[in-house]
C-alpha positions as CSV (number, residue, x, y, z in Angstrom):
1,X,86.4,91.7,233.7
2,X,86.1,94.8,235.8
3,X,88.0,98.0,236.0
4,X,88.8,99.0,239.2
5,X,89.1,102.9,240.2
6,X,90.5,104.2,243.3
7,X,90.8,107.5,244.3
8,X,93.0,108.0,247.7
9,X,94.6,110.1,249.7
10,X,98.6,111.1,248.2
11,X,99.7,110.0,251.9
12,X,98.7,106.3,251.1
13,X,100.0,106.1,248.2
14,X,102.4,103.4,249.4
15,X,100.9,101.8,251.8
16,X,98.1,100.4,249.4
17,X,100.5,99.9,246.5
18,X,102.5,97.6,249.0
19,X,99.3,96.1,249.7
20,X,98.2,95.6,246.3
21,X,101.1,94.1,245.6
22,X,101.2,91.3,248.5
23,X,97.4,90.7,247.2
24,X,98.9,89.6,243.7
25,X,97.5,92.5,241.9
26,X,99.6,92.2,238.8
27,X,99.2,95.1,237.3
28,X,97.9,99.1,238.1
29,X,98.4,102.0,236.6
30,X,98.8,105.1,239.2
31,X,98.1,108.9,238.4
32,X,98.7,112.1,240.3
33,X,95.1,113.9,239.8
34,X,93.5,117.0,241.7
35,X,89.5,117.1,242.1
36,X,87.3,118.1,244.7
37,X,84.4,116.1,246.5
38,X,81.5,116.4,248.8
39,X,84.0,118.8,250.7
40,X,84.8,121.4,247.9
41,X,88.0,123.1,248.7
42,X,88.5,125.5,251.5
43,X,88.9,129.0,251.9
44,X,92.5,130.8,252.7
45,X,94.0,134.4,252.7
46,X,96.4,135.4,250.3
47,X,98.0,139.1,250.8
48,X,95.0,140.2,252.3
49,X,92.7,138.4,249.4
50,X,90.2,135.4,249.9
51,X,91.3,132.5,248.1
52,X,89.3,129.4,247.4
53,X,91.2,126.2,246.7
54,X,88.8,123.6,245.5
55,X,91.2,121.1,244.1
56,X,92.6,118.4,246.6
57,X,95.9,116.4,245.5
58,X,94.7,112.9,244.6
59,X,96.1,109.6,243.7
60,X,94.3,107.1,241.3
61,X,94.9,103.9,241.1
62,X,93.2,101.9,237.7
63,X,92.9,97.7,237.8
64,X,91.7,95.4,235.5
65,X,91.2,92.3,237.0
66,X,89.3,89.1,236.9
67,X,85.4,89.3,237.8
68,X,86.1,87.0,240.7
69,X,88.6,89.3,242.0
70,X,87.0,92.3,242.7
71,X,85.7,92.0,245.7
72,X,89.0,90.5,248.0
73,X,90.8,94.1,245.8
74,X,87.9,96.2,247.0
75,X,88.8,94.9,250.3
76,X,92.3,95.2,249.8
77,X,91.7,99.1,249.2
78,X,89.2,99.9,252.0
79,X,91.8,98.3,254.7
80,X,94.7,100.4,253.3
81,X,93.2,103.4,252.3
82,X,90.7,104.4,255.2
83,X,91.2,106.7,257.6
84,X,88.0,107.5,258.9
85,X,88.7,110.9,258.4
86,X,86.5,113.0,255.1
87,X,88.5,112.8,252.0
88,X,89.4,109.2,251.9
89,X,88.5,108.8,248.5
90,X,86.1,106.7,246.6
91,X,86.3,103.5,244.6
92,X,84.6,103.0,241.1
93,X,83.6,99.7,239.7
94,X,82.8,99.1,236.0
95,X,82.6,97.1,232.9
96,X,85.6,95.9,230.4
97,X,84.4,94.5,227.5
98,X,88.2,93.4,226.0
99,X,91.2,93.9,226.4
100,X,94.4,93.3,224.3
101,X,98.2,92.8,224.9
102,X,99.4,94.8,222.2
103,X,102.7,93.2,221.9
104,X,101.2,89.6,221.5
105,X,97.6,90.0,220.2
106,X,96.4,88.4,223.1
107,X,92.7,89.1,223.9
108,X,90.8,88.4,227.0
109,X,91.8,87.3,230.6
110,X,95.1,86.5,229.0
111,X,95.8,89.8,228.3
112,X,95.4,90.9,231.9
């Protein structure tokens, strides 16, 4: 198993959620974060003061899923996510060693 990590514009928030969806995905867990990347924030003026906001409004999207099923939700991502533009986002891959469905005890794939 493999967790999946996407980090995405707020804008296509939606769009890849939809698309997740219609790709079976069947399950994500989706977080409002701020961070900055390779473009670290801008400068701006406030009341005659420079300002520089380095935190850009994120979205993160977290999958587990199947180690077979990585790379058609990799796909899934880049096609709904990219805009060409900087800032897109980035996508993490790693490791799950187990999971468990806490309200059955399930362990494994069948937790997923």
């Amino acid at each position: 198993m493999k967790r999946i990590i996407a980090i995405v514009r707020p804008e296509k928030l939606e769009t890849l959620k939809d698309a997740l969806f219609a790709a079976d995905v069947r399950g994500m867990t989706i977080s409002q974060v701020n961070g900055c990347g390779n473009q670290h924030g801008w400068k701006e003026y406030y009341r005659g003061t420079e300002v520089l906001l380095n935190m850009v409004p994120k979205v993160k999207f977290e999958i587990v899923a199947a180690d077979d099923e990585v790379d058609s939700i990799v796909d899934t991502i880049l096609k709904s996510a990219r805009t060409g533009e900087v800032g897109d986002g980035k996508i993490f891959i790693s490791p799950v060693e187990e999971v468990v469905r806490i309200r059955t005890g399930e362990r494994g794939d069948a937790a997923v």
